[in-house]
N, C-alpha and C positions, 0 to 999 in steps of 0.2 A: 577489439583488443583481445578477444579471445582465442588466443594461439596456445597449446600445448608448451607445456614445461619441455626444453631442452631447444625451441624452433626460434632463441632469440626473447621472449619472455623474459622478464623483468620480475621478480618474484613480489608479490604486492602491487604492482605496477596497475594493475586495476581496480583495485580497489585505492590507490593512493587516487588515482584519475576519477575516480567517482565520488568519494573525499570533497574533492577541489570542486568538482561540479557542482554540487552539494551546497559547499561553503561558497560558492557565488550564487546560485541557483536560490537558496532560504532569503537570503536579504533583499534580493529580487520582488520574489514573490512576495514577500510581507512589506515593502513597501508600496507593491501594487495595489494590494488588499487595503492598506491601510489609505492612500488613496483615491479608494473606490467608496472607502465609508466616508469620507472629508466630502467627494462631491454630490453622496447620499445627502448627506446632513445639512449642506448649500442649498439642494432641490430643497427639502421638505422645509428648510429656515424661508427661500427667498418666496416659495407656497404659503407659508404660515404669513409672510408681511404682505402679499398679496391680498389674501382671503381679512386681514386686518385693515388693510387702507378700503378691502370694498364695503365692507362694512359700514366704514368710519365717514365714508363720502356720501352719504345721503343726511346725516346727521352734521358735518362741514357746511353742507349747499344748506341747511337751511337756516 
């Protein structure tokens, strides 16, 4: 969208379009991220009740 003032240009028009990208683009990404730590924190929870039940099965069997 980089055209020269007078060629049909929109005064702000670029920046109003980067704005908008912006403002869909932020909410995107921060629930991707947020997301990404939920199924962090699943691995390391369903790891932790893993590494707890092998423990716990030698101490069960007997």
């Amino acid at each position: 969208m980089d055209r020269p003032a007078g060629q049909g240009a929109i005064p702000g028009a670029d920046m109003a379009a980067d704005a908008t990208a912006d403002w869909i683009r932020r909410p995107a990404v921060a629930f991707a991220c947020a997301a990404a730590r939920v199924r962090r924190m699943v691995r390391v929870a369903d790891r932790h009740v893993f590494e707890q039940a092998a423990q716990a099965a030698p101490r069960i069997a007997a």
